[in-house]
GUTOR-367792 format. One record per residue: x, y, z of N, C-alpha, C in turn. Coordinates in pm, whole numbers, plus 50000, padded with zeros to 5 digits. Atoms other than C-alpha are relative to their C-alpha. Example, Ala and Ser with C-alpha at 12.3 -4.5 7.8 and 13.67 -1.06 7.14 Angstrom:
// residues 2
500894988150000512304955050780500905012050000499184988149994513674989450714499235010950073
END
This chain:
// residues 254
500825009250080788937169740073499385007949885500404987150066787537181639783499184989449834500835004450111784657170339559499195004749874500074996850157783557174839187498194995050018501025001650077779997180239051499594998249886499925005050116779787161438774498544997349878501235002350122777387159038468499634981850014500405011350008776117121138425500034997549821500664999550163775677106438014498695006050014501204990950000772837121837944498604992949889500665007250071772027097837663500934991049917499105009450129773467068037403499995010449893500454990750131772647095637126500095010250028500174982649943773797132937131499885004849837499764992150125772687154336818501195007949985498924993550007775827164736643500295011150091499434983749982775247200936669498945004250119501124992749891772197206536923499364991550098500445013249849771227188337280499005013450062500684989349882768347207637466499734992350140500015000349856768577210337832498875001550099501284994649915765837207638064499624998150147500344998349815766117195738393501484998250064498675002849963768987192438619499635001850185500565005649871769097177838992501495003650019498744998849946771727193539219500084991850115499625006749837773647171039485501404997750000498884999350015776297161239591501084995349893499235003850120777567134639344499285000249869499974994950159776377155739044498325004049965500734994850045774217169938833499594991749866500455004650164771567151138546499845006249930500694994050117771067163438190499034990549996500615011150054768547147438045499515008049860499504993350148768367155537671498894995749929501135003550067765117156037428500765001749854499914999050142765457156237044501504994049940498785004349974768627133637063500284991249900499475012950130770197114836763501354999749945498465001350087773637106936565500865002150063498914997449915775657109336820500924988250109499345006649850777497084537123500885004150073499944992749909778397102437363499625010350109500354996249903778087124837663500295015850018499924985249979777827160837766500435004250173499905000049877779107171838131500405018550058499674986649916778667202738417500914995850106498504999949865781687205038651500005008550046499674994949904781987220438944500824996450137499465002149841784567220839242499755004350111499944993549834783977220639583501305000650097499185005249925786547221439837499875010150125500034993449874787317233140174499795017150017500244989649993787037266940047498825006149960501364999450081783767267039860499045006250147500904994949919781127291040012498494992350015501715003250003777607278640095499355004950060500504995549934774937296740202498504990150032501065004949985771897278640389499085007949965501504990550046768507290840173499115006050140500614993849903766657294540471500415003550126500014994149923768647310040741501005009949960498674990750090771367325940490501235000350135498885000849941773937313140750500694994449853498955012450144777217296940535500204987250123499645012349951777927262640633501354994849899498855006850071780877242140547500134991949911500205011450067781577216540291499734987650086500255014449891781877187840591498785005450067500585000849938778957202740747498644996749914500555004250073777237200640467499694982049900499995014150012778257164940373499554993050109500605002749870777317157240706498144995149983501004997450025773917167540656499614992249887500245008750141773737149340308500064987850028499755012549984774817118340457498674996350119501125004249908772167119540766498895000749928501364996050085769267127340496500405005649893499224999350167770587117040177498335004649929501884987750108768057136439870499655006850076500894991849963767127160440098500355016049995499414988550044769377188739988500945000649907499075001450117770867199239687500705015449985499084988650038773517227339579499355006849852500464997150119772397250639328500695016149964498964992350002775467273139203499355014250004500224984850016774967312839215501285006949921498804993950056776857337138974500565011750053499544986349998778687368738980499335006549866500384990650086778667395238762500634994749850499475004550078780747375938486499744990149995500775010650081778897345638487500454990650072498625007849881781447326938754499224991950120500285001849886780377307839008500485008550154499834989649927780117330139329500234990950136500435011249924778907306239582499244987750004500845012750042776417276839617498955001350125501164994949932773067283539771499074982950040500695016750000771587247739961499145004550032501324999350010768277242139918499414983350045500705012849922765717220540127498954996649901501154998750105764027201839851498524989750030501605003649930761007189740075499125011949957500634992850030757867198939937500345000449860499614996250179759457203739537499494982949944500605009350132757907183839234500854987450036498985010750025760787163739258500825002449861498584999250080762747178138978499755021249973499484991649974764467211238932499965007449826500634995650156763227234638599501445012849984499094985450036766767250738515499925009449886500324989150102766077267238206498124998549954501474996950062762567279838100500115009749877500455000550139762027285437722499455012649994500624986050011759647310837774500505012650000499804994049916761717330737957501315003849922499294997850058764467331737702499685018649936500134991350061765077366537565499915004549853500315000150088762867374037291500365014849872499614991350095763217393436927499715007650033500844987750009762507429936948500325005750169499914993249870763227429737369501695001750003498625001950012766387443237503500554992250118499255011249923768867419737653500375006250108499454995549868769767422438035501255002850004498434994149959773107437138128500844991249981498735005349966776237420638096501215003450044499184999249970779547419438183500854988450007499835007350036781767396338026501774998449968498624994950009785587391038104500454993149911499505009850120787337373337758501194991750022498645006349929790277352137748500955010349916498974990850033791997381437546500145011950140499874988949923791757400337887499365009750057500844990950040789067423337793498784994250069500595000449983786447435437965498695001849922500444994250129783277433737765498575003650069501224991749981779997457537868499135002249954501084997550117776777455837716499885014549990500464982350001776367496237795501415001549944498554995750057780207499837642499284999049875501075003750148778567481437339499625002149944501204995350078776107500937263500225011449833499234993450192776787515436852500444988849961499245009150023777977480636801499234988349977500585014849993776777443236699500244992050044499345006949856776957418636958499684985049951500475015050000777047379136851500284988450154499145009949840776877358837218499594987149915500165015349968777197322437188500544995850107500245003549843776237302437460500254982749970499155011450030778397268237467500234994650174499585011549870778837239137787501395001849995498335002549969782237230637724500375002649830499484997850091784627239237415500394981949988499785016950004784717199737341499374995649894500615004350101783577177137078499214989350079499904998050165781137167636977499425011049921501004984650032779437201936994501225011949974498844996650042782747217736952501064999349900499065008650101784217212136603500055010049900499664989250070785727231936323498705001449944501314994450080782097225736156499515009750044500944991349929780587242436461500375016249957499474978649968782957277136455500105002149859499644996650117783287277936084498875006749979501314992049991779527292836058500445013250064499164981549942780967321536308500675003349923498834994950056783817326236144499555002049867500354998650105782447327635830498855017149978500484991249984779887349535955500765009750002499394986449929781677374836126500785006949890499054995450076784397375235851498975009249867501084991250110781197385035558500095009050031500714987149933780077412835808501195007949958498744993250023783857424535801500375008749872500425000750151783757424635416499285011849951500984989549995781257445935441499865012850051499544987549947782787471335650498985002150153500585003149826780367456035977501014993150098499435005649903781957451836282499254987550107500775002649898780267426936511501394992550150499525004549908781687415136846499654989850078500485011849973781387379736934500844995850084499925001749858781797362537224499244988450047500265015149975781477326237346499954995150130499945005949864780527314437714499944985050033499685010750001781677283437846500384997750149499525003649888782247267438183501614992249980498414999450033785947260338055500475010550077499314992049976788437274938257501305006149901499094994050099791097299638107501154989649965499035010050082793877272538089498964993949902500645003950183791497249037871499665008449892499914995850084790157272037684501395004149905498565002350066793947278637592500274988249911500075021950047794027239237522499155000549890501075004850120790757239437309500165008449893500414988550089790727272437137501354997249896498734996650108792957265036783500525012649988499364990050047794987288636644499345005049880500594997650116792687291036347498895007450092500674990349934790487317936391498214990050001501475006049974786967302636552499005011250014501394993450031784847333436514499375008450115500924994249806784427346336923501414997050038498975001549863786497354237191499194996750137500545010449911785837325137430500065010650173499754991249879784997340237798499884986150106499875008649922786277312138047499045003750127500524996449844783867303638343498665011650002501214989350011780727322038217498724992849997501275006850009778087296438235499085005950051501124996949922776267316638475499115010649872501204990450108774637339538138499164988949970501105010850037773327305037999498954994250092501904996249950771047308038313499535010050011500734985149975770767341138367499025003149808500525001450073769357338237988498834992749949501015012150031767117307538011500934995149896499225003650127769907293037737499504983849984500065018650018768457251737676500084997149929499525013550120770027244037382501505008349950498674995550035773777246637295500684993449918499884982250030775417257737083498915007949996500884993150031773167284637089500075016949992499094986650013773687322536959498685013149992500714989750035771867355036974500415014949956499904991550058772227385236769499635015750053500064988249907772107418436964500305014549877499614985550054771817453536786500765010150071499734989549982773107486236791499765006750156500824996249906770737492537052499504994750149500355005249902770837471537296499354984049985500925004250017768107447837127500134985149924499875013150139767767409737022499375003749867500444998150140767647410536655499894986949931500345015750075767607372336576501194990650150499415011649903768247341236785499624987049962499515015150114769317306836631500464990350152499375010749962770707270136779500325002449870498645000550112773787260736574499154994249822500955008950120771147240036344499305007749919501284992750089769287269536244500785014549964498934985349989772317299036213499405008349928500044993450039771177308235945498765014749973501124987949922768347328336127500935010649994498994993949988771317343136188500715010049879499014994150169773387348835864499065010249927500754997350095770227358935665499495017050028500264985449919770147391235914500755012749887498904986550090771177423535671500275011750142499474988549891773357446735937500475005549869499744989050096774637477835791499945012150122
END
């Protein structure tokens, strides 16, 4: 048997280029966005995840694993009373799925915190980031180098469009010009076939890393597209949504 965690609409109205993310309720049939600053848009945004007979789960409070049927089980005798809430690896992947007893909680689930995003001037936590060219990519490899991450849901429209990557690509290509290298890099819960599927042949500006959603929490990431600018050193040097890049662009590397 084998069931899908699905996103919900999220709203009649998605801003072209920028949707911020703020809460999200894990269960079985799916996961809500619910979307603030929302306009010009009709349509929908969606998180996917498969479960199936092989999917790990660990119970939060006795860190046994339980099964998917034992777990549906449980969901069905005391429906809302436990929700799935994915865990990554080291590449951003779903690892397992950690259930949680949400007796006692607010009643909703604070996946990204704002605050908590990594600010100008601090340096960014570790990565490790496998591409769809193959390549492994190492923030400590990195280091002498300029690092553009963008942090992307799905390679899809309507947040997905030559408007969106033409800003990268434009970027990156100036820096080039200039005799700057930077190394960009796009996370996406797309697996490597789609991304195959989505990614044109025209150059979009990043090498897409299939199946990396887990940085856009390990980052606090709540609004996507969304890109941050990494120095030499390790260090954010500017951080933009697609709406505001040119936080971005206006950066002199050298």
């Amino acid at each position: 048997m084998e069931f899908n965690i699905v996103g919900y609409p999220i709203a009649n109205k998605i801003y072209f280029m920028r949707i911020k993310l703020f809460w999200l309720f894990f269960v079985l049939t799916g996961p809500v966005l619910v979307a603030q600053d929302i306009k010009e848009y009709k349509g929908k945004i969606t998180q996917q995840y498969s479960l199936n007979a092989s999917t790990v789960i660990i119970n939060e409070q006795n860190r046994k694993p339980l099964s998917l049927a034992q777990y549906d089980r449980l969901n069905k005798d005391s429906p809302g009373t436990y929700r799935l809430v994915p865990q990554f690896n080291r590449f951003g992947k779903v690892d397992h799925f950690l259930m949680v007893n949400r007796k006692g909680e607010a009643g909703s689930f604070i996946l990204f915190e704002e605050d908590l995003m990594p600010e100008v001037g601090e340096e960014l936590p570790a990565f490790e980031m496998l591409g769809l060219d193959g390549k492994v990519y190492k923030s400590e490899s990195l280091r002498g180098q300029y690092i553009l991450l963008g942090f992307w849901v799905r390679f899809e429209k309507p947040l997905y469009t030559l408007a969106s990557t033409r800003v990268i690509s434009d970027f990156i290509g100036e820096q080039a010009r200039k005799g700057v290298h930077v190394v960009s890099l796009g996370t996406t819960l797309n697996t490597r076939e789609e991304c195959l599927k989505a990614i044109p042949k025209r150059n979009c500006g990043f090498v897409p890393v299939p199946q990396s959603y887990g940085f856009n929490h390990r980052y606090h990431i709540g609004e996507t597209p969304y890109f941050i600018l990494i120095d030499k050193h390790g260090k954010v040097l500017a951080r933009a949504a697609h709406t505001e890049f040119e936080k971005i662009a206006e950066v002199k590397l050298k």
